[in-house]
C-alpha positions in Angstrom: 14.2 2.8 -0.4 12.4 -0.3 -0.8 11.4 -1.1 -4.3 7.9 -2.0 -4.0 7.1 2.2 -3.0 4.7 4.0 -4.0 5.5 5.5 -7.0 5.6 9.2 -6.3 7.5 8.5 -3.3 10.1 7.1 -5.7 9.5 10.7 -7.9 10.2 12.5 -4.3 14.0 10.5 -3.9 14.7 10.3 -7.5 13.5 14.6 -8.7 13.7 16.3 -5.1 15.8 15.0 -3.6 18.7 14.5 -5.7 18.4 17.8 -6.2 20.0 18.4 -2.6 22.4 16.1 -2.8 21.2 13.1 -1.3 21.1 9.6 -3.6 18.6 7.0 -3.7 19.0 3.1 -3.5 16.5 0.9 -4.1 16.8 -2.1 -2.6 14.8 -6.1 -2.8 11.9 -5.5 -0.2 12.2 -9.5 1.0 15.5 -8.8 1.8 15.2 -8.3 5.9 18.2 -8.4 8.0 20.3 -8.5 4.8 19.9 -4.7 4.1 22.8 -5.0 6.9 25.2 -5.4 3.6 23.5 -2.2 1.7 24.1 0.3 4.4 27.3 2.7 4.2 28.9 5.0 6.2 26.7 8.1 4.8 23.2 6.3 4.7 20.6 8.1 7.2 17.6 6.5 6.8 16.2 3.1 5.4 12.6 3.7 4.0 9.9 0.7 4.0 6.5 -0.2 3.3 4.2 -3.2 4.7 3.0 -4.4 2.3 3.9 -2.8 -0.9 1.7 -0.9 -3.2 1.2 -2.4 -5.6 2.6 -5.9 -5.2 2.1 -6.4 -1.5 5.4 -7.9 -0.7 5.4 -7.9 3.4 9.2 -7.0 4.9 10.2 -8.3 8.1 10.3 -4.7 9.8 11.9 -5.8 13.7 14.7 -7.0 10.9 15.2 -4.4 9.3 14.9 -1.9 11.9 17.6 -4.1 13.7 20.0 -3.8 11.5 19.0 -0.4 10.4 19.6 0.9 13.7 23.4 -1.1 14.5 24.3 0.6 11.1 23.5 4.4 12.5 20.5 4.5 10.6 17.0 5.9 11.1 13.4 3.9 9.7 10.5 5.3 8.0 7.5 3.0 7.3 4.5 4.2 5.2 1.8 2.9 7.3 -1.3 3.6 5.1 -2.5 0.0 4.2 -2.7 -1.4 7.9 -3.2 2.2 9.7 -2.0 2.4 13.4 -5.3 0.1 14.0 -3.5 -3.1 12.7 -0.1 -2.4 13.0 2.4 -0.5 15.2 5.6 0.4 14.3 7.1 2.0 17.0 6.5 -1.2 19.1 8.8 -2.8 16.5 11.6 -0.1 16.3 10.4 2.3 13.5 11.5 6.2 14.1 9.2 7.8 11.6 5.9 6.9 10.4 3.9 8.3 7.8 0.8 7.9 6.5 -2.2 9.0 3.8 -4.8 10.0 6.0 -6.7 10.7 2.7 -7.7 7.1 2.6 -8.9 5.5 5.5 -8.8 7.9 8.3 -11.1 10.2 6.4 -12.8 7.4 4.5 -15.2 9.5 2.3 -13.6 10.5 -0.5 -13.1 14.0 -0.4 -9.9 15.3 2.2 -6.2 15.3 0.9 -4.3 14.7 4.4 -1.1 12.8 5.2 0.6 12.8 8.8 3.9 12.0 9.9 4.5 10.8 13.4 7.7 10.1 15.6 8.0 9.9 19.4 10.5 11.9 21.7 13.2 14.1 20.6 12.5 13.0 17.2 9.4 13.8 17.2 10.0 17.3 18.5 12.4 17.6 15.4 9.4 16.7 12.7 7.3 19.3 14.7 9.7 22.1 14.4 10.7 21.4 11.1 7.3 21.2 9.7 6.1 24.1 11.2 9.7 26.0 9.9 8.2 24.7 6.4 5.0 26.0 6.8 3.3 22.0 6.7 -0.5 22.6 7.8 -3.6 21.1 7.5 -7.2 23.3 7.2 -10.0 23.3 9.8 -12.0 21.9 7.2 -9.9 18.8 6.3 -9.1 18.0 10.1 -12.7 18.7 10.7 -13.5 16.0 8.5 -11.0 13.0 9.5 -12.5 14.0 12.8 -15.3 12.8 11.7 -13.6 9.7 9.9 -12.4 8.8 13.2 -15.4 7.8 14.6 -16.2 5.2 11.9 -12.1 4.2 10.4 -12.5 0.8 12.8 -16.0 -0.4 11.6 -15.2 1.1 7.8 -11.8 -1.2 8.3 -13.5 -4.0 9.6 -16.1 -3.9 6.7 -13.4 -3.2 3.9 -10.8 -6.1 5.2 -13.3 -8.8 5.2 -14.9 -8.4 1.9 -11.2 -7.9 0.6 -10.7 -11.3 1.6 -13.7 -12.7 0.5 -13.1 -11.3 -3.1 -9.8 -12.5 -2.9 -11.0 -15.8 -2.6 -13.2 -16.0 -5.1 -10.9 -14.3 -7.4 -8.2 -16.7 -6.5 -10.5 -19.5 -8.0 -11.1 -17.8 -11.5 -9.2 -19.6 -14.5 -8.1 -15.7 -15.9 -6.5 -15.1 -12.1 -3.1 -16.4 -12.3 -2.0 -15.4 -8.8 -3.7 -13.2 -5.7 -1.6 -10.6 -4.0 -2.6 -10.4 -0.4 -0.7 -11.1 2.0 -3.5 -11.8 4.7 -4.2 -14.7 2.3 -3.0 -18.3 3.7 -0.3 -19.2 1.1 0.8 -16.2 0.1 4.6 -15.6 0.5 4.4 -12.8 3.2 1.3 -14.6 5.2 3.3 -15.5 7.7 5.0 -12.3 8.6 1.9 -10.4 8.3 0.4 -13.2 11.0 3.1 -12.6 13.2 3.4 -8.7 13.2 -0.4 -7.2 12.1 -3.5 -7.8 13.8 -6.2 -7.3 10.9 -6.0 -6.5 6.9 -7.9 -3.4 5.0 -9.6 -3.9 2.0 -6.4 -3.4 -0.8 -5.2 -5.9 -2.6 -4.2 -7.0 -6.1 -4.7 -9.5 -8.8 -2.2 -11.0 -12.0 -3.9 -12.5 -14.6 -2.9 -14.4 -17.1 -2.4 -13.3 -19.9 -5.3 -11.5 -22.1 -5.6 -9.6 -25.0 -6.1 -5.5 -24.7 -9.5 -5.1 -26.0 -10.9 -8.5 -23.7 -8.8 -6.6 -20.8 -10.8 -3.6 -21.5 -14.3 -4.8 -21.9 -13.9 -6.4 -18.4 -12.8 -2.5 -17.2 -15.6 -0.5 -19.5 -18.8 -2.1 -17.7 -18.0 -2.3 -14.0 -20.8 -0.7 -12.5 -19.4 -0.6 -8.8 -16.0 -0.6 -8.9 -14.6 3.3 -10.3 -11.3 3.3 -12.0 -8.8 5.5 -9.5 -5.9 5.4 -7.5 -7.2 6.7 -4.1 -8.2 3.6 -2.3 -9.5 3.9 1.4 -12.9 5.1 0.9 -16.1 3.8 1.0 -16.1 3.2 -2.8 -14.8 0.2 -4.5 -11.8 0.8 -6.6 -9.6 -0.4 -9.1 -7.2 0.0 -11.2 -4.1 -1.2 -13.8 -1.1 -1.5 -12.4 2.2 -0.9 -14.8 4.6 -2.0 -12.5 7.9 -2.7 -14.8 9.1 0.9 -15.1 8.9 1.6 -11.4 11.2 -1.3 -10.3 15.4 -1.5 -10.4 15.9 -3.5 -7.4 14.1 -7.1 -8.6 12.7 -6.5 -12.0 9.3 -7.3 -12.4 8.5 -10.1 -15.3 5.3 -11.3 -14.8 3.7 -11.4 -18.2 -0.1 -10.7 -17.7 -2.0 -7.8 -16.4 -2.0 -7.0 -12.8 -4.9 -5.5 -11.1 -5.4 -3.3 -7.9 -8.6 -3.3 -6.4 -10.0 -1.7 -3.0 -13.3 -3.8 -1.7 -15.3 -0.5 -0.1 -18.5 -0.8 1.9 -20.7 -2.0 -0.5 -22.4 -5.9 -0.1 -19.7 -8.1 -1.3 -21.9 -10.3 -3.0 -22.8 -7.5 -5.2 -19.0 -6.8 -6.1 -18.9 -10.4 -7.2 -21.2 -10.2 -9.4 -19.9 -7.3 -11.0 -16.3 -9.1 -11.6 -18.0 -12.0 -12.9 -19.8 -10.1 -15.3 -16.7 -8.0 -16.5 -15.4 -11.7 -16.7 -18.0 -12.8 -18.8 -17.4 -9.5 -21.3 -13.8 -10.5 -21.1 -14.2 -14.4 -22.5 -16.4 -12.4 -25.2 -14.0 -10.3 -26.5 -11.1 -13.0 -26.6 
């Protein structure tokens, strides 16, 4: 399991499945064709995530998969942040993917979803067994990312360019000590994200330096577009404090400041600028 996961994917290895029988190791998610050395004679499946979910670390997927596979071992990939729009994973050897349609293949907020796709025999294996478990979705809630359909590649297109113009402007703020985005020229995974992933969505994070609680919270208490909450992907802006040193073991995390998660949604981006620069501005005021 890669240790940049989403965090209750790390609850699901670590409280259910132990339970069963089945242990967990996390490995470095920049690690690529070196999980070659972490794979034993028992290990099933290597889990990853492009980028990760909170840190955006990109892993070199044809790789991993690579080794994965001459090792007797199966791939998952959570697909969520690029969606199948910006990046394939069969096409790069992945056996399972999986994916929060909740975000932005319903887009609006308001449907709980997730799929899980393989192709061939495999595939016919996740079908059974998810039907054997009684896995199902409404009408209601397939009704609706029905309807998110039509829109997910304009919504996408809208969301990934104001993330990147955010990130840019963020990048140049004296509280911003680094940008997390891999779509961002300079940041560590750029190039494999160039290589491999045709577009970006609108998710990415910010470390500042830094800053004392009550200054952090002042910029948080008067955003007026951007809502604190988790579930990115919708037309709303987002964001939201990440606490990202209990949820690491691989490669401990020791940045010192604050990081930030924020989701650019469909409003004007000008307009989400201002609204950073004034939560900014109450920041310096609280120092």
């Amino acid at each position: 399991m890669t240790d940049s996961a989403y965090e209750p994917t790390r609850h699901f290895c670590d409280r259910v499945l132990a339970r069963f029988g089945v242990t967990t190791e996390y490995y470095d998610p920049l690690i690529g064709a070196g999980i070659k050395d972490l794979l034993r004679p028992e290990t099933s499946v290597v889990f990853t995530e492009a980028p990760g979910s909170l840190t955006f670390e990109m892993q070199d997927i044809p790789a991993i998969t690579a080794a994965a596979h001459a090792g007797g071992a199966k791939v998952v990939i959570d697909n969520t942040w690029a969606t199948a729009l910006y990046f394939n994973p069969f096409r790069y050897g992945v056996d399972v993917v999986v994916e929060a349609t909740t975000k932005y293949v319903a887009g609006h907020s308001d449907v709980l979803m997730g799929v899980a796709l393989a192709e061939g025999n495999l595939g016919q294996h996740l079908y059974s067994t998810a039907k054997m478990l009684g896995l199902c979705c409404g009408a209601d809630e397939l009704y609706l990312a029905q309807r998110g359909l039509r829109t997910m590649a304009l919504r996408l297109q809208r969301s990934g360019e104001s993330g990147l113009t955010l990130a840019a402007w963020l990048a140049e703020r004296p509280e911003v000590a680094r940008i997390l985005h891999p779509a961002m020229p300079g940041d560590p995974g750029h190039a494999l994200w160039q290589r491999d992933f045709t577009g970006t969505c609108g998710l990415f994070a910010m470390l500042l330096h830094p800053v004392p609680k009550p200054a952090l919270a002042a910029f948080y208490d008067g955003l007026q577009l951007f809502g604190i909450g988790a579930s990115w992907g919708g037309y709303e802006s987002l964001i939201v404090p990440a606490n990202v040193a209990p949820i690491r073991s691989a490669v401990p995390w020791t940045e010192q400041g604050p990081l930030i998660r924020l989701h650019a949604g469909l409003e004007d981006a000008d307009d989400l600028i201002a609204d950073l620069a004034a939560g900014f501005e109450r920041m310096a005021a609280k120092r």
